[in-house]
C-alpha positions in Angstrom: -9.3 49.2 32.1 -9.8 49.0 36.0 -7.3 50.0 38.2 -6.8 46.4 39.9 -6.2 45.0 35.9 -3.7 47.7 35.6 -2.2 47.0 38.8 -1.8 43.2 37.6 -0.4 44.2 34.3 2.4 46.4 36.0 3.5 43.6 38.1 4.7 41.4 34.7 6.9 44.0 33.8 10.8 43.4 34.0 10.9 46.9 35.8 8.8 45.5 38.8 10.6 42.2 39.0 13.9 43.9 38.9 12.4 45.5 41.7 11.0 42.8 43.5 14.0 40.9 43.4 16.0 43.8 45.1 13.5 44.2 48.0 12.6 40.7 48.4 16.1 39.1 47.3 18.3 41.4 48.6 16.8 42.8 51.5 16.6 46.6 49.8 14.1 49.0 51.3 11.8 50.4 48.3 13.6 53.8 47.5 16.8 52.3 47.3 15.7 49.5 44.7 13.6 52.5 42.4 17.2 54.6 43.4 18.9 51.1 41.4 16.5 50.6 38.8 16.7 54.5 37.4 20.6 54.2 37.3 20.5 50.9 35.3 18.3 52.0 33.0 20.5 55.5 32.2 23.5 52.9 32.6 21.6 50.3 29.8 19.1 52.4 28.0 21.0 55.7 27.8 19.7 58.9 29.0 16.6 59.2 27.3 17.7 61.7 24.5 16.2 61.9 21.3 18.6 59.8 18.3 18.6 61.7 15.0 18.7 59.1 12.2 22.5 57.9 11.7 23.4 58.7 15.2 23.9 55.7 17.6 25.0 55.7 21.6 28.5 54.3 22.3 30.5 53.6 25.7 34.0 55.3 25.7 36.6 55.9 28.0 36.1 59.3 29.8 39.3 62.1 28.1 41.2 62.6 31.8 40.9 58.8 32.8 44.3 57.3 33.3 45.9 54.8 31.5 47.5 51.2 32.1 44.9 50.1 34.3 42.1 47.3 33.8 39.6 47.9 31.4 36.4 47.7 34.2 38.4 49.9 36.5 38.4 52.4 33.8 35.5 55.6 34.1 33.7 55.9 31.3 30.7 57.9 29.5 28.5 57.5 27.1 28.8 59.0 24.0 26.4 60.1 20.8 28.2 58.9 17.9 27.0 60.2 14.1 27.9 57.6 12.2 26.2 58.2 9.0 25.6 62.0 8.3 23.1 61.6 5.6 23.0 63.9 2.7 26.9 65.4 3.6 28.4 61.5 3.9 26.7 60.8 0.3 28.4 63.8 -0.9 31.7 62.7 -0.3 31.1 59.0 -1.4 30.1 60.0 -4.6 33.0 62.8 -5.5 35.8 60.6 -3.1 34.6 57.3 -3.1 34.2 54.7 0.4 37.7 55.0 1.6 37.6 58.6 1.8 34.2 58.7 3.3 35.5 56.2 6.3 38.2 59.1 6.8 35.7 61.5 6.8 33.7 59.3 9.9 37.2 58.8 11.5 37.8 61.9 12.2 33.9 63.4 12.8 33.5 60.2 15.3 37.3 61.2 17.2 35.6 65.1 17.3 32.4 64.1 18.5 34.1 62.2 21.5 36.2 64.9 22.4 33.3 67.1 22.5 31.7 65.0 25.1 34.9 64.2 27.3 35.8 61.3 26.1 39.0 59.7 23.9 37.8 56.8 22.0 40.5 54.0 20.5 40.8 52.6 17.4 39.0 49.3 18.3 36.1 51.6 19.4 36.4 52.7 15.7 36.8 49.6 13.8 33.4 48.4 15.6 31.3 51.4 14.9 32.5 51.6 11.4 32.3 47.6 11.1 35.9 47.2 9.2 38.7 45.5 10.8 41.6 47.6 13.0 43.8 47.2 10.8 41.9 49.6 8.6 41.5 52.0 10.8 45.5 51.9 11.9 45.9 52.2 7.6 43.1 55.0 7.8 44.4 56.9 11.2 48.1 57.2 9.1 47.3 58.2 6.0 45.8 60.8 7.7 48.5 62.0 9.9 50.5 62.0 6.9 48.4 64.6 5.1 48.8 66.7 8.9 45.3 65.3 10.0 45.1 65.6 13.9 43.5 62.1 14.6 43.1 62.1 18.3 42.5 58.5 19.3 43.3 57.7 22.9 46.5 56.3 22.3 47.4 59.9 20.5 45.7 61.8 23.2 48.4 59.5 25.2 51.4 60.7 23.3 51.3 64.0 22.1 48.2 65.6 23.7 45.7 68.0 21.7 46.2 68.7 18.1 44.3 70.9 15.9 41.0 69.3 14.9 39.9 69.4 11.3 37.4 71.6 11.4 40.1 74.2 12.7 42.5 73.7 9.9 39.5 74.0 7.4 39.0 76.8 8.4 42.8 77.9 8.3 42.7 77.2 5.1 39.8 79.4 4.2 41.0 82.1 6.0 44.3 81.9 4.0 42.0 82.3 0.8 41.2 78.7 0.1 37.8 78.4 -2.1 35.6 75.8 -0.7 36.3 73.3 -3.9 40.0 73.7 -3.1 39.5 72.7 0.1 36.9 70.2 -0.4 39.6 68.3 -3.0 42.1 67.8 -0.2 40.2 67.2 2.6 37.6 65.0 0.9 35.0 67.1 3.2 32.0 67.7 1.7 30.7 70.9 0.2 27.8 71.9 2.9 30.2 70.9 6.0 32.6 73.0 4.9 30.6 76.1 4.6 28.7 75.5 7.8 32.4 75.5 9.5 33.0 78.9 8.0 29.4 80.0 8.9 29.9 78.8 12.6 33.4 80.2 13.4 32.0 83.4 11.6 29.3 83.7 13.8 32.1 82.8 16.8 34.1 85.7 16.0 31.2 88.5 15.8 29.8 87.2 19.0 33.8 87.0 20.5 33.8 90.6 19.3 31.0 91.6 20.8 32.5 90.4 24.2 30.5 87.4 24.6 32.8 84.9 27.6 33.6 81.7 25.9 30.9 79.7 27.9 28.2 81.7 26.0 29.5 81.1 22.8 29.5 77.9 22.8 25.8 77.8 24.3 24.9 80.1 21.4 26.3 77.8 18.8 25.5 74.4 20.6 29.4 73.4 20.2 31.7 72.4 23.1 34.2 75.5 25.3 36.9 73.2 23.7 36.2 74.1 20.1 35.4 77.5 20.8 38.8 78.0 22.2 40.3 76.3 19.2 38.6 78.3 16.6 39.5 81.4 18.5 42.9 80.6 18.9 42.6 80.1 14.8 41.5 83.7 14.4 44.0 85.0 16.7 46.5 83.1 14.4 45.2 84.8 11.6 44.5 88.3 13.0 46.6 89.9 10.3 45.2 92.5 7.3 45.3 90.0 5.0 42.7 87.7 6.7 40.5 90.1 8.1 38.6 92.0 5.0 37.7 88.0 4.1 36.4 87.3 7.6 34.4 90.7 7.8 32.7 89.8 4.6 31.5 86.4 6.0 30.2 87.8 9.1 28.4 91.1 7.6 26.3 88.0 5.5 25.2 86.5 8.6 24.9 90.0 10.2 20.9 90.0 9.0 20.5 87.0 11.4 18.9 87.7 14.3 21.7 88.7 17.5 21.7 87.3 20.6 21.8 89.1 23.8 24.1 89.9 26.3 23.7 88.0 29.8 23.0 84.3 29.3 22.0 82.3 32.2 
């Protein structure tokens, strides 16, 4: 292909008439319509990264916007959702069954959000999961009444942070829980289970090491936020009793190779 074909061709896209309209339209200069066009595609498109399958990108309210005020005058942030986790989802659907496995999104779509600054509400919920609110408000109180943190907005609004699930999991692990036991009350499956007890394992050897909190959670690819929850988990259980069960996880994952001091 010759370059003046190729020229021609690049000209029918929609990203050169977007531009042409801007400059010839509405009197932009050239950077400032290519300045436009980059922040409506990361505004439309998303920032580029890759999906994994079950994973879409949603548009929630940003966790320290305010409240009462119109929905467009709200800041907001986009937000990698998992809705379908694969293998672990189809674990719990076939032990639980469907409702428990929507409970089981609920509250992995709620963390997510707050691990990305942002609160989502049940409406945002209800449209991912495709059921009506009304579900979800039924879903959301069951919950609570089984002492579930389920930090939709409106709780955020109310009562502040909770304890997320994966915290309490592993409470109850710590306080000699087997993973069935827990898996039969949480309706979490197996494999997440254990890979919350392997992670805030790994938290606490690199915590003891003197690692800052920052580099933990770079380490482990998981938000400050839950870092300083599962700590504050561990200090809550820094008794005798706890800790010969938390040394034996950690000497297992102690032939893993150790990071090292000084992160950028």
């Amino acid at each position: 292909m010759d370059k003046q074909t190729a020229q021609r061709l690049a000209a029918k896209t929609p990203e050169q008439r977007y531009l042409t309209v801007l400059e010839h339209d509405f009197g932009q200069p050239p950077p400032v319509a290519q300045a436009y066009l980059a922040e409506a595609q990361a505004c439309l498109l998303g920032q580029g990264e890759r999906l994994r399958p079950g994973q879409m990108c949603v548009i929630l309210a940003q966790l320290d916007t305010g409240y009462g005020q119109a929905l467009r005058e709200t800041a907001t942030t986009e937000v990698t959702w998992t809705v379908d986790a694969g293998q672990e989802d189809r674990q719990v659907l076939q032990a639980y069954g469907p409702v428990a496995l929507r409970r089981v999104r609920i509250q992995r779509l709620l963390d997510e959000a707050l691990a990305q600054h942002a609160a989502a509400t049940q409406e945002d919920l209800a449209q991912v999961l495709q059921v009506s609110v009304r579900t979800v408000k039924r879903d959301c109180k069951a919950l609570e009444a089984q002492g579930i943190y389920v930090p939709t907005r409106g709780k955020l609004k109310g009562v502040g942070r909770g304890q997320t699930h994966k915290a309490q999991i592993v409470g109850c692990w710590l306080r000699g829980e087997t993973y069935d036991q827990i898996a039969l009350h949480s309706h979490h499956s197996l494999s997440s289970i254990q890979r919350y007890v392997r992670a805030f394992a790994r938290l606490v050897d690199l915590h003891q090491q003197g690692f800052a909190d920052r580099d933990i959670a770079l380490v482990l690819e998981m938000s400050v936020s839950l870092v300083q929850e599962y700590l504050s988990v561990y200090r809550q259980h820094d008794a005798p009793e706890y800790r010969a069960h938390l040394r034996e996880q950690i000497e297992r994952l102690s032939q893993a190779p150790r990071p090292k001091r000084g992160l950028p």
